[in-house]
C-alpha positions as a Markdown table, in Angstrom:
| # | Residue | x | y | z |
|---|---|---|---|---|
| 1 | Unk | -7.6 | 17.3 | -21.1 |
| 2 | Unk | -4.9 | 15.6 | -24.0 |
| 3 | Unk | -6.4 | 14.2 | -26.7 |
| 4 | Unk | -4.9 | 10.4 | -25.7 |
| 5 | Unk | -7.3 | 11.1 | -22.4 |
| 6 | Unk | -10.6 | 12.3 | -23.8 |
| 7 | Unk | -10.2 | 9.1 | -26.7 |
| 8 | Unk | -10.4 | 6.9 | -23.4 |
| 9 | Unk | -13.4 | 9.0 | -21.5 |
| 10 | Unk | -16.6 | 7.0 | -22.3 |
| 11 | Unk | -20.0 | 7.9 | -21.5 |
| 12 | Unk | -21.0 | 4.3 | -20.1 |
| 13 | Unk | -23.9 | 5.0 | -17.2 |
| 14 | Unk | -26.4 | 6.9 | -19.5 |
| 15 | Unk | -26.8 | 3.9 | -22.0 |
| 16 | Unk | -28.0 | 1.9 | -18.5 |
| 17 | Unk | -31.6 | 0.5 | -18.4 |
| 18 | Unk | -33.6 | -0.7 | -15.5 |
| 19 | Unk | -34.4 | -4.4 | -16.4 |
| 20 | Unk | -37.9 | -6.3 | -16.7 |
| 21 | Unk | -38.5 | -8.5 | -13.6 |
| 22 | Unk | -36.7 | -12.2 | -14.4 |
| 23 | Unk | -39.7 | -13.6 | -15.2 |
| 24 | Unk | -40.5 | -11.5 | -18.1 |
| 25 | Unk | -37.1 | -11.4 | -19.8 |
| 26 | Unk | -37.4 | -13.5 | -22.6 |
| 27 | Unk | -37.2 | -11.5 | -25.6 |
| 28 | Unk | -37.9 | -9.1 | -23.3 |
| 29 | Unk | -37.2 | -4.8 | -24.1 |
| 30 | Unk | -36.1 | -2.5 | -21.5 |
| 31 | Unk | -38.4 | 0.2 | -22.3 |
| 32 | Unk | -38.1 | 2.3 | -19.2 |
| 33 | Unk | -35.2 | 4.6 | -18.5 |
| 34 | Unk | -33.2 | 6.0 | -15.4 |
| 35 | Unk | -33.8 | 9.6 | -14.6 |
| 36 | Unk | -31.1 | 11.8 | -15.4 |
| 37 | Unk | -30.5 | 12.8 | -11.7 |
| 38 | Unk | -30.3 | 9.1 | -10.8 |
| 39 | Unk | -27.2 | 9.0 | -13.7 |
| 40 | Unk | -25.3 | 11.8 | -12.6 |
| 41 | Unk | -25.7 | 10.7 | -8.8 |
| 42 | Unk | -23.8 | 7.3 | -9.5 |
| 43 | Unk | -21.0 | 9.5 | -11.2 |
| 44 | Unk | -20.8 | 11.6 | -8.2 |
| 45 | Unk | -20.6 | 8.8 | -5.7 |
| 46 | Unk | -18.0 | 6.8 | -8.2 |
| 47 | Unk | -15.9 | 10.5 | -8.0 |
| 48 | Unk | -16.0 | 10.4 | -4.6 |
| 49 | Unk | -15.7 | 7.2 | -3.3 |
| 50 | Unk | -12.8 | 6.4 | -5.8 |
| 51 | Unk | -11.3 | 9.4 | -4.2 |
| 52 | Unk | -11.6 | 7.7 | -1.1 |
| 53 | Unk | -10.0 | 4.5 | -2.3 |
| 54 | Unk | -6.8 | 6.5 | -3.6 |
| 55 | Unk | -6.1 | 8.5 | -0.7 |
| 56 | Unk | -7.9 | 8.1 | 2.4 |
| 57 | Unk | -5.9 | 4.7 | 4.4 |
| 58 | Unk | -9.7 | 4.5 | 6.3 |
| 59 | Unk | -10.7 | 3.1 | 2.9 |
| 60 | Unk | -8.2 | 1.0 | 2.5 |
| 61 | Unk | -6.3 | 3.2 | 0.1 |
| 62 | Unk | -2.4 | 2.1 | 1.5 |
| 63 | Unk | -4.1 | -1.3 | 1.1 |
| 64 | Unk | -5.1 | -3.9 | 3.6 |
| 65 | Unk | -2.6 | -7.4 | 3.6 |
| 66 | Unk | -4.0 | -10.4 | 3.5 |
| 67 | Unk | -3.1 | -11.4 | 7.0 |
| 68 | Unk | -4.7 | -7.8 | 8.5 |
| 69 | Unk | -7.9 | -7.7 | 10.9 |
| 70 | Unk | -8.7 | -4.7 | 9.5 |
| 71 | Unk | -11.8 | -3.6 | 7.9 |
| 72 | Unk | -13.4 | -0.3 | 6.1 |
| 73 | Unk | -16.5 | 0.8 | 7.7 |
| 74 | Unk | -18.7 | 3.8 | 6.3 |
| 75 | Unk | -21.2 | 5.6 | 8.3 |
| 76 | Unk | -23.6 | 7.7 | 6.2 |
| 77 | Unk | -26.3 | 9.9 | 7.4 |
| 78 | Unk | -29.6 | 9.2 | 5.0 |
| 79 | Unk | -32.2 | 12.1 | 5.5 |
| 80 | Unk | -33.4 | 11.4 | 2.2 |
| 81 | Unk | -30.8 | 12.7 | 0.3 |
| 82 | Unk | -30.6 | 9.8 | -2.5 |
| 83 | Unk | -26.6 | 10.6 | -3.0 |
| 84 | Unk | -26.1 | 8.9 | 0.5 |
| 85 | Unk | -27.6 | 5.6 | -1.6 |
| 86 | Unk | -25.5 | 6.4 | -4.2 |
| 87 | Unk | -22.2 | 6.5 | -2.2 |
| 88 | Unk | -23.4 | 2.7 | -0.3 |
| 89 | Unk | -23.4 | 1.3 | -3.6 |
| 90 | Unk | -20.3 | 2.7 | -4.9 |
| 91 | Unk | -18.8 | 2.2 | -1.7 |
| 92 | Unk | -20.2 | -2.4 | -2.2 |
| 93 | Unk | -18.8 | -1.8 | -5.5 |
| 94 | Unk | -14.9 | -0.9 | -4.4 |
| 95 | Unk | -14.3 | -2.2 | -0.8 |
| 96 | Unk | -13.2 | -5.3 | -1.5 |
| 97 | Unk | -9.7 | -6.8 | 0.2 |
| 98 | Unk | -7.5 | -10.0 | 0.7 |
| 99 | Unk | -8.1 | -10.4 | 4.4 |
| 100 | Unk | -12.2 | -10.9 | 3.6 |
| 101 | Unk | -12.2 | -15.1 | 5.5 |
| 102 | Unk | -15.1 | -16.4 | 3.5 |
| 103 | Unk | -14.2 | -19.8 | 5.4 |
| 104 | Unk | -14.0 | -18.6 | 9.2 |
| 105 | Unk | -17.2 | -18.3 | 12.0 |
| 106 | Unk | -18.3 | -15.0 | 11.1 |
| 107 | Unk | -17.2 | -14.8 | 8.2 |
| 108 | Unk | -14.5 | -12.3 | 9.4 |
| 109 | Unk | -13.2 | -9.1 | 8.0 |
| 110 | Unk | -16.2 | -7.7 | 5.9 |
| 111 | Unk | -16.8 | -4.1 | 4.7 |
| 112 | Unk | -19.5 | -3.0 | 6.8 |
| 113 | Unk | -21.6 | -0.1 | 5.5 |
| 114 | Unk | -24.1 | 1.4 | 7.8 |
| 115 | Unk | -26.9 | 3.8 | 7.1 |
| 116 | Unk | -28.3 | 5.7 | 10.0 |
| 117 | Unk | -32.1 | 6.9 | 9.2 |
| 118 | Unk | -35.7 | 8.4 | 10.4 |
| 119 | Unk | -37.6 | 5.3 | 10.3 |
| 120 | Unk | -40.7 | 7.9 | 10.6 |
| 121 | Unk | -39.9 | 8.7 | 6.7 |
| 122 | Unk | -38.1 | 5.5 | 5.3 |
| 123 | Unk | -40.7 | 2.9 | 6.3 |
| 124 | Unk | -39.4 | 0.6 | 4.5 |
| 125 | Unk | -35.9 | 1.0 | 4.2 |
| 126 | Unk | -34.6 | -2.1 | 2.3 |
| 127 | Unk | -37.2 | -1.9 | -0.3 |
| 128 | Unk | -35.7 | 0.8 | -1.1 |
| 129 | Unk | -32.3 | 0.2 | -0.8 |
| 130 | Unk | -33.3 | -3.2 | -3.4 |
| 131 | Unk | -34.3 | -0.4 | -6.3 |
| 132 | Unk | -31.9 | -1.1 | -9.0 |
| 133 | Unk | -30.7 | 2.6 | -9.1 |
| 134 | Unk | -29.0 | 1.9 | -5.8 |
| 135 | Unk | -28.2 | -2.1 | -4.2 |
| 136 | Unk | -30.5 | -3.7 | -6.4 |
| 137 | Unk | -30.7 | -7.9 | -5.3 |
| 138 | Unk | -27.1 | -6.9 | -3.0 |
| 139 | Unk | -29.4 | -7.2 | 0.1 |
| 140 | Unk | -31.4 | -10.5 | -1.3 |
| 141 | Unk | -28.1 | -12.1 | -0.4 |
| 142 | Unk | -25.8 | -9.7 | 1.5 |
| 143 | Unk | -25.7 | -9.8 | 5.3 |
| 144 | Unk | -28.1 | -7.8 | 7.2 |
| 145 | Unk | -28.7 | -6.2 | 10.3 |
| 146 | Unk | -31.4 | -3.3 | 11.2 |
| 147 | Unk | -30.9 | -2.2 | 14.5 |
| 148 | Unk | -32.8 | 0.2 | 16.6 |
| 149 | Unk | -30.4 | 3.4 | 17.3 |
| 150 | Unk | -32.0 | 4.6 | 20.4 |
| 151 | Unk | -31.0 | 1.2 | 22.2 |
| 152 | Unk | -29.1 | -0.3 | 20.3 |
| 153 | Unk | -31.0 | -3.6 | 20.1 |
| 154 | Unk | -30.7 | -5.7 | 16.9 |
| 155 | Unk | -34.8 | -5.5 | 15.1 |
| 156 | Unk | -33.9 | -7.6 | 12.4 |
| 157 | Unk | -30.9 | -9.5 | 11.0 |
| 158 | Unk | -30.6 | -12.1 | 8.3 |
| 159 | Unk | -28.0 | -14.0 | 6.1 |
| 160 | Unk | -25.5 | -13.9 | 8.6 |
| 161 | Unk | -24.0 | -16.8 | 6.9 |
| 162 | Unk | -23.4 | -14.7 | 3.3 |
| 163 | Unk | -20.5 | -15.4 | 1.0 |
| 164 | Unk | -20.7 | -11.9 | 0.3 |
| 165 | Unk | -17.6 | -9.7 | 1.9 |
| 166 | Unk | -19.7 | -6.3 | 2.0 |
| 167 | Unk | -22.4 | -6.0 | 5.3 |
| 168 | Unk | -25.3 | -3.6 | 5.9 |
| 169 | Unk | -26.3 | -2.5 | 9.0 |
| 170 | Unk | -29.6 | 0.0 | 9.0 |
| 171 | Unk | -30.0 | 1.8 | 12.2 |
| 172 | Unk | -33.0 | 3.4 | 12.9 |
| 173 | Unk | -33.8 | 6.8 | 15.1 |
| 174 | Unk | -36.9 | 8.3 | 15.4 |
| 175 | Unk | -36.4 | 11.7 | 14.0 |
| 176 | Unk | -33.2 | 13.3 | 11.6 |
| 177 | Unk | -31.3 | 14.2 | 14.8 |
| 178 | Unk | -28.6 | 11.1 | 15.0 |
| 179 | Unk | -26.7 | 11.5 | 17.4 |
| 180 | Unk | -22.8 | 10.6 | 17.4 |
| 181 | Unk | -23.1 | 6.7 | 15.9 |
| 182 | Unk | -20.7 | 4.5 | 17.8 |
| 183 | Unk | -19.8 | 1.0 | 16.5 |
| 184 | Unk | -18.3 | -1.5 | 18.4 |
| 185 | Unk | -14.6 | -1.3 | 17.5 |
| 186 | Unk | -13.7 | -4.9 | 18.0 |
| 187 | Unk | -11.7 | -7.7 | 16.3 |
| 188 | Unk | -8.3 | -5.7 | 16.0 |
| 189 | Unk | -9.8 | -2.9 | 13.6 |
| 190 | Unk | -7.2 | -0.7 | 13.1 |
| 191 | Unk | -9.1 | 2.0 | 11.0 |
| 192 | Unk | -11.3 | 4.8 | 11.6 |
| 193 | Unk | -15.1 | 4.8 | 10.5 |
| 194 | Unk | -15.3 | 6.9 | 7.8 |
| 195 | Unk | -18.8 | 9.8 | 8.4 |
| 196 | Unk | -20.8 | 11.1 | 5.8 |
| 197 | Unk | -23.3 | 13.4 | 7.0 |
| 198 | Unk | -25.8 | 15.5 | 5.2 |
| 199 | Unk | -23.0 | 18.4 | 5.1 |
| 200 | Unk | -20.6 | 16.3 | 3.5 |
| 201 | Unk | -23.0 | 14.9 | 1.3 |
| 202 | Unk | -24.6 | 18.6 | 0.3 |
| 203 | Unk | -20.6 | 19.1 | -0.5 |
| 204 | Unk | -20.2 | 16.5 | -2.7 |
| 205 | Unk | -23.6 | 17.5 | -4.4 |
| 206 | Unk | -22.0 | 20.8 | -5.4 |
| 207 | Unk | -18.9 | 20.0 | -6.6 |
| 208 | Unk | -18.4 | 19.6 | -10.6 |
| 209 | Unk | -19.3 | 16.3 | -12.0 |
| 210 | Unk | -17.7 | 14.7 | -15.3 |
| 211 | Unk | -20.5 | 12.3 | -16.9 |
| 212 | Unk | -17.8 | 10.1 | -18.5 |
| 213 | Unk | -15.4 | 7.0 | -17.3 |
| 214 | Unk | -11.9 | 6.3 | -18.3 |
| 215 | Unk | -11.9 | 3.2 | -20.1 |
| 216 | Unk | -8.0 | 3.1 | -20.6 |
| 217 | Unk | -7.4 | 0.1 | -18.1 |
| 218 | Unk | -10.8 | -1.7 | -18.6 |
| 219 | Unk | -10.2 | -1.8 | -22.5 |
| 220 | Unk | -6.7 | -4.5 | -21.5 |
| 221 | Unk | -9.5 | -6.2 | -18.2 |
| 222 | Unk | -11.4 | -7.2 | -21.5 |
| 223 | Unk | -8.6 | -8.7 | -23.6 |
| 224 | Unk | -8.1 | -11.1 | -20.5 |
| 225 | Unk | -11.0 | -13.1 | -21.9 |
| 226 | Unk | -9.6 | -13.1 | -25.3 |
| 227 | Unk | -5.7 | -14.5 | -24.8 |
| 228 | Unk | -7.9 | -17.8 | -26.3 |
| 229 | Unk | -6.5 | -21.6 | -25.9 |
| 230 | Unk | -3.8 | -20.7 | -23.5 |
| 231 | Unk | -5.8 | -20.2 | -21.0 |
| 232 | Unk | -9.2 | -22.0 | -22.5 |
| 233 | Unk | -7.2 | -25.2 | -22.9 |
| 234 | Unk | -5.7 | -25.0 | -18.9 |
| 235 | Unk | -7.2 | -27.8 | -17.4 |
| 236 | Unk | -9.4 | -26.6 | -14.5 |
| 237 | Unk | -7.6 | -28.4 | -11.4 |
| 238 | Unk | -5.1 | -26.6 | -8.9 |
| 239 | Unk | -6.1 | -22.5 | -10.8 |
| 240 | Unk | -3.9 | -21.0 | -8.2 |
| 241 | Unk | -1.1 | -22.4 | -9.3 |
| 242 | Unk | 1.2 | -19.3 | -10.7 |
| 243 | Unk | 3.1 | -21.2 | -13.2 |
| 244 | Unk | 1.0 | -22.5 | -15.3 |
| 245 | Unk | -0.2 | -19.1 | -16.7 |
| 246 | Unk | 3.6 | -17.9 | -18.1 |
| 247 | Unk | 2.7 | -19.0 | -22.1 |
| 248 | Unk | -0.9 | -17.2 | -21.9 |
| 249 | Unk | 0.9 | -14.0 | -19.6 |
| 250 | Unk | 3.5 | -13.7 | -22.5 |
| 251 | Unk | 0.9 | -13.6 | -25.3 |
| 252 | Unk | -1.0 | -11.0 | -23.1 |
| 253 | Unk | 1.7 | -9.2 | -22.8 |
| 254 | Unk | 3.5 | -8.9 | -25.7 |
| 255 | Unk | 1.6 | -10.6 | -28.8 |
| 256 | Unk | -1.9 | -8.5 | -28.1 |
| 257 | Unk | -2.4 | -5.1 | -30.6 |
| 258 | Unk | -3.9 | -2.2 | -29.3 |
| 259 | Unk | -5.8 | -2.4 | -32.2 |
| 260 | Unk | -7.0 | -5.7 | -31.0 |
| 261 | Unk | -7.6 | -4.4 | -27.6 |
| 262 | Unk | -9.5 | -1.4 | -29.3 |
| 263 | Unk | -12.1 | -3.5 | -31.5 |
| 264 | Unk | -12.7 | -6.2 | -28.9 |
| 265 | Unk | -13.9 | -3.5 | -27.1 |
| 266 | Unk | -15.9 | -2.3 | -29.2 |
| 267 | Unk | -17.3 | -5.5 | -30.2 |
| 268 | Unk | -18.6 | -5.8 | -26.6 |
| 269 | Unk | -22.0 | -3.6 | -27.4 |
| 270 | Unk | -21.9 | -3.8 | -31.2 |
| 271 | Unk | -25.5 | -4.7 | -33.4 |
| 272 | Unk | -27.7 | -4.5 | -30.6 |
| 273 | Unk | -30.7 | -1.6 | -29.9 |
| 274 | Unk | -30.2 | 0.1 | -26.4 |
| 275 | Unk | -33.4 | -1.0 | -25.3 |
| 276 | Unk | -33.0 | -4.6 | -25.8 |
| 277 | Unk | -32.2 | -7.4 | -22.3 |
| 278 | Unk | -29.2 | -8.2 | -25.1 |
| 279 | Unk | -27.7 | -5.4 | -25.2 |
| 280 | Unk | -28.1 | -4.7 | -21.6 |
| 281 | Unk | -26.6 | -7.3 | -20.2 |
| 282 | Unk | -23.8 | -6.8 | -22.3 |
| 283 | Unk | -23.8 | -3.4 | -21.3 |
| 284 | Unk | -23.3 | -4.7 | -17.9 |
| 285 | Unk | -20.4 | -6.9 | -18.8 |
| 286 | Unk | -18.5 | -4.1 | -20.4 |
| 287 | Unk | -19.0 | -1.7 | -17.3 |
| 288 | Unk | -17.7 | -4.8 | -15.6 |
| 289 | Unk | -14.3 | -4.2 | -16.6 |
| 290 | Unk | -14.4 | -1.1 | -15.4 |
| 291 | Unk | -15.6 | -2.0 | -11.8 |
| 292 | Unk | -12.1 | -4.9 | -11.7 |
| 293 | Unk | -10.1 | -2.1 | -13.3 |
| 294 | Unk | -11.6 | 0.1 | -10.4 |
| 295 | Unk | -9.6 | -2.3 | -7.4 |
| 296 | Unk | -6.4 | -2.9 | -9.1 |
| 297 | Unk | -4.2 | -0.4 | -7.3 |
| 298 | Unk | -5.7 | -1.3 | -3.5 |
| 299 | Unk | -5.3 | -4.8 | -4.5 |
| 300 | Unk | -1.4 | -4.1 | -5.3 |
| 301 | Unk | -1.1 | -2.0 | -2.6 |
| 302 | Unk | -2.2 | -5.0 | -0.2 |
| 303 | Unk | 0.0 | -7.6 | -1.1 |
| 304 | Unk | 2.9 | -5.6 | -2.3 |
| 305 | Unk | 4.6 | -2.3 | -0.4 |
| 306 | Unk | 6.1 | 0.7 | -2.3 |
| 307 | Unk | 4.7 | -1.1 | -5.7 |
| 308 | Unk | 4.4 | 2.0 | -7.7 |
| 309 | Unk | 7.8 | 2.2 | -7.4 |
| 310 | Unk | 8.8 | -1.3 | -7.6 |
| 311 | Unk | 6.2 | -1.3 | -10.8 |
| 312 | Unk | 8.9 | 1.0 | -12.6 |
| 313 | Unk | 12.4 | -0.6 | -11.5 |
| 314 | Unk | 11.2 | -4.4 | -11.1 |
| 315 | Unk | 8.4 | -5.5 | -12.4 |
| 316 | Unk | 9.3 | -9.1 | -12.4 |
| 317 | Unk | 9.4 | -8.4 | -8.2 |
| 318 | Unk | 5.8 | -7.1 | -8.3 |
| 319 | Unk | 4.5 | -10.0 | -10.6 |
| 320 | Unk | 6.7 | -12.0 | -8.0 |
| 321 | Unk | 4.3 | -10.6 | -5.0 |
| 322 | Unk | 1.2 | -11.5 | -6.7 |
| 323 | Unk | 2.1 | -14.9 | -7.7 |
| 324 | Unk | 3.3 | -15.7 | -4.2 |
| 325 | Unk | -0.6 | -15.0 | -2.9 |
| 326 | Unk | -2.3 | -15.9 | -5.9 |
| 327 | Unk | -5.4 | -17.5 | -4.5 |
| 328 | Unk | -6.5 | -15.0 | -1.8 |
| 329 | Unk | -6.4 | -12.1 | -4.8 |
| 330 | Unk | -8.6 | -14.5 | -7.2 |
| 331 | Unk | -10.8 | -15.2 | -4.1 |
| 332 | Unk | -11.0 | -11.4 | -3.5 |
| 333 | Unk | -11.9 | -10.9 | -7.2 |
| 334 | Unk | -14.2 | -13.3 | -7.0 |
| 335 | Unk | -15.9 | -11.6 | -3.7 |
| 336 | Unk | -16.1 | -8.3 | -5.8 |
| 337 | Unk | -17.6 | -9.7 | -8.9 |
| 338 | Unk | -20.2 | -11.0 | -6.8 |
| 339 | Unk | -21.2 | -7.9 | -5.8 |
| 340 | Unk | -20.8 | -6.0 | -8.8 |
| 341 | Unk | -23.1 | -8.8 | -10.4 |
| 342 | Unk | -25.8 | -8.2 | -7.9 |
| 343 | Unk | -25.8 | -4.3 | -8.2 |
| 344 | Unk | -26.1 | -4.5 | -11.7 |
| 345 | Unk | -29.2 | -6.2 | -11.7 |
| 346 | Unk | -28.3 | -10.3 | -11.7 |
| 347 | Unk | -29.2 | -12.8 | -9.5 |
| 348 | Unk | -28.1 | -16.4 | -7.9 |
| 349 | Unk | -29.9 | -19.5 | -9.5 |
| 350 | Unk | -32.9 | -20.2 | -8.2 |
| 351 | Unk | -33.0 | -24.2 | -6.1 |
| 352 | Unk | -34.9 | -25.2 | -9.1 |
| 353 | Unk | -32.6 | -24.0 | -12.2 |
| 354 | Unk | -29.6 | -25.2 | -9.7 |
| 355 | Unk | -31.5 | -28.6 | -10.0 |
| 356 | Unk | -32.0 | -28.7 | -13.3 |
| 357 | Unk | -28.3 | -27.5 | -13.8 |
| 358 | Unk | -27.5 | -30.7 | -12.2 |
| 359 | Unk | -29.4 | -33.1 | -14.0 |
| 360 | Unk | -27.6 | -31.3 | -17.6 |
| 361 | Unk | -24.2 | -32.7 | -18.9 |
| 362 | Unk | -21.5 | -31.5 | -21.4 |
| 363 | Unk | -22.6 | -29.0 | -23.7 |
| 364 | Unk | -26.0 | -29.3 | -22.9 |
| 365 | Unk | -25.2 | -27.9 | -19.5 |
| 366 | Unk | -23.1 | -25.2 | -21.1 |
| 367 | Unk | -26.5 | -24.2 | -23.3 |
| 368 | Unk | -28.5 | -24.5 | -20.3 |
| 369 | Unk | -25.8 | -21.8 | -17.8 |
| 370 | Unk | -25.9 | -19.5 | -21.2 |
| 371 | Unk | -29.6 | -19.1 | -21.6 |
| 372 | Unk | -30.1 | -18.0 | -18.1 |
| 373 | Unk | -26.6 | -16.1 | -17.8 |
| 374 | Unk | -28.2 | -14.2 | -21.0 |
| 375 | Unk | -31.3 | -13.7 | -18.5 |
| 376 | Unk | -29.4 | -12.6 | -15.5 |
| 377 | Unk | -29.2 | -15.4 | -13.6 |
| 378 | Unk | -25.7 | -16.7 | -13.1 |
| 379 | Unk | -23.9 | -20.0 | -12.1 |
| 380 | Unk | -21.0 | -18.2 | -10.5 |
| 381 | Unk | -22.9 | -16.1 | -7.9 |
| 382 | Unk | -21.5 | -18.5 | -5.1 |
| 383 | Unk | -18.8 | -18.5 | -2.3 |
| 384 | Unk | -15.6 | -18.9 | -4.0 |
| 385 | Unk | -15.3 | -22.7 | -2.0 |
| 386 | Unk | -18.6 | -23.6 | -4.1 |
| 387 | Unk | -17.0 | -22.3 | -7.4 |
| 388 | Unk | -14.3 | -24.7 | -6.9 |
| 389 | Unk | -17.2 | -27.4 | -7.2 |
| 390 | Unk | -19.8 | -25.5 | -9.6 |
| 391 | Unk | -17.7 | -23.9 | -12.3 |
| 392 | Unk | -13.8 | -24.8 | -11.9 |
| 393 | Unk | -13.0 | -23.7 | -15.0 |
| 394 | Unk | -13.9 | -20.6 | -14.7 |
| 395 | Unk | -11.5 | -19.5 | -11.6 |
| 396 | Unk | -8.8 | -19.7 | -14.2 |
| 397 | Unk | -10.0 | -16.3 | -15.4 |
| 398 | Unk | -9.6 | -14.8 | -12.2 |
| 399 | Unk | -6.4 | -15.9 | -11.1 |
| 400 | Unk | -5.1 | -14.8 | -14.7 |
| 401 | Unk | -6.6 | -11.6 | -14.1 |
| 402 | Unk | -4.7 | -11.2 | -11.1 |
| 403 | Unk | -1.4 | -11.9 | -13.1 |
| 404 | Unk | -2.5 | -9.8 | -15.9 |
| 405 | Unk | -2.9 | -6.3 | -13.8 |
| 406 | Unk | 0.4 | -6.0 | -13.3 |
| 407 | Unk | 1.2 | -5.5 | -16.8 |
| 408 | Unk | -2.6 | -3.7 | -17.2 |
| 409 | Unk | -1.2 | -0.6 | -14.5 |
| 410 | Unk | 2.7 | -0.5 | -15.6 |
| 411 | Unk | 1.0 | -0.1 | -19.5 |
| 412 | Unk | -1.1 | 3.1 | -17.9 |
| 413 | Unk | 1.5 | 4.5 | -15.7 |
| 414 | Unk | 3.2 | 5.1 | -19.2 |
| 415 | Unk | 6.3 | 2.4 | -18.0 |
């Protein structure tokens, strides 16, 4: 490995604390730890999957266009196995596309991730898929449906209604013998079901594993939140509008040091003990940049064909593809952040603190979101319609970010 690639490899997971139930995070510490095992299995599913997501078209790799009835669907065999958890959550973490209608009967075009397991040994399957090593508060909020395998009848099946573009369906059998798992191929799905079955998964188990992250691309994610007044100043109505962003694209592009880009980074963690909520949840942010970084190329890929080529001749052509569907990349962003949020441990107000939010004005509201964002509880976990309502101002960030990758993968092609 060159020198200019191990200075980027960063050793992210392994700082990564369980947190304290909600109700006992103030000035709370995270004193418990993740098991070693439970580390290196998230960066064996992120190995794989993100293999997946580069060349396997079942996962969406050649991208899917917004206009596309298409969706990725992963079938994996859980015998008890925990890496088959691991892959589900890395799979929620990446499958997110344009053609995800967050406003249509349905709610069309999801990533649907089904389990298939002995419901004679996993009693209580979604209790454990809600551990925070694996989907964490995903299924408090994700759609859900446990059927039963050996008929096929639905057992169980709640928030159908989700704003969330990933779905779970748990199928249960009686024994580890699952037979051939059929969905229902319907809606104009294009692409294969992609199996993972206890071979495949002893496979993956074996091969060599690289406990580190390349932070190259999530370093410039993070300077999107510090371009500063040309964006902070935008005012919050009509964010899909393209135009507005050229002074803020320009000083992202051109006027931002890597030196800059370097200590904001570091910045992200800086002063605070490894055990604290603080630090944690700015732990969490940081990987977040990571996890956007993760999508960029699908997301290209969707809107724009040929753009790794076009990225080198014309890049004005691929910033011109972007622009032209501006808001259903944002919304998409939006739809991935939510559930990278609620894999990594936060959590949608509750009715009350949504109350009290609106009884608070002004800057008094802005203290009030900060304290429980600080907590884990934040504003913006919410369909990207009630965003528009909630927090307007904030769907300037994604839309820039949209804008902003362009330059972000030309910059680590080397172009």
């Amino acid at each position: 490995m060159q020198n200019s690639q191990k200075y980027n490899m960063e050793q992210l997971f392994q700082d990564m604390r369980p947190l304290p139930a909600y109700k006992e995070r103030d000035d709370a510490t995270c004193k418990e730890i993740f098991d070693k095992n439970v580390i290196e299995g998230w960066y064996r599913a992120r190995d794989f999957v993100n293999h997946l997501l580069k060349h396997d078209k079942n996962m969406g790799a050649s991208g899917i266009k917004p206009s596309s009835s298409d969706h990725v669907h992963i079938i994996i065999h859980y015998k008890g196995n925990p890496l088959a958890l691991y892959i589900a959550r890395q799979v929620a973490l990446v499958a997110h596309f344009p053609n995800f209608k967050e406003n249509s009967v349905g709610k069309k075009n999801r990533t649907i991730i089904t389990l298939l397991y002995n419901r004679n040994r996993q009693i209580a399957i979604l209790q454990e898929l809600k551990k925070q090593e694996y989907l964490c508060t995903l299924p408090d909020v994700c759609k859900y449906v446990i059927k039963d395998g050996n008929t096929g009848k639905i057992v169980k099946e709640d928030h159908t209604s989700s704003y969330i573009d990933v779905e779970l369906e748990l199928v249960a059998f009686d024994n580890n013998d699952f037979p051939d798992y059929s969905p229902n191929q319907n809606n104009g799905n294009k692409l294969k079901s992609i199996v993972i079955d206890e071979e495949k998964l002893q496979k993956i188990g074996n091969n060599p594993c690289v406990q580190e992250i390349d932070v190259c691309n999530a370093r410039r994610v993070n300077m999107v939140y510090n371009v500063g007044a040309d964006i902070d100043n935008l005012p919050p109505d009509d964010p899909n509008t393209a135009d507005r962003y050229s002074k803020a694209l320009l000083y992202f592009c051109y006027q931002q040091t890597h030196k800059d880009t370097l200590r904001k980074w570091e910045e992200l963690c800086n002063g605070y003990n490894k055990n604290t909520l603080s630090y944690q949840i700015k732990l969490r942010n940081k990987l977040s940049n990571v996890l956007c970084a993760d999508c960029f190329t699908t997301r290209l890929k969707s809107v724009c064909k040929n753009f790794e080529e076009l990225l080198e001749k014309n890049e004005k052509k691929v910033l011109g593809e972007v622009q032209k569907n501006l808001q259903v990349l944002a919304q998409c962003e939006h739809a991935r952040w939510n559930v990278e949020k609620l894999i990594l441990g936060f959590s949608p107000l509750s009715l009350e603190e949504r109350w009290e939010d609106a009884q608070n004005f002004g800057s008094t509201r802005k203290v009030f979101r900060k304290n429980l964002k600080d907590k884990g509880h934040h504003i913006d976990l919410c369909s990207y319609q009630d965003l528009h309502r909630i927090d307007p101002a904030n769907m300037k960030y994604d839309c820039f970010l949209m804008l902003a990758m362009v330059r972000i993968l030309k910059e680590a092609n080397g172009i």
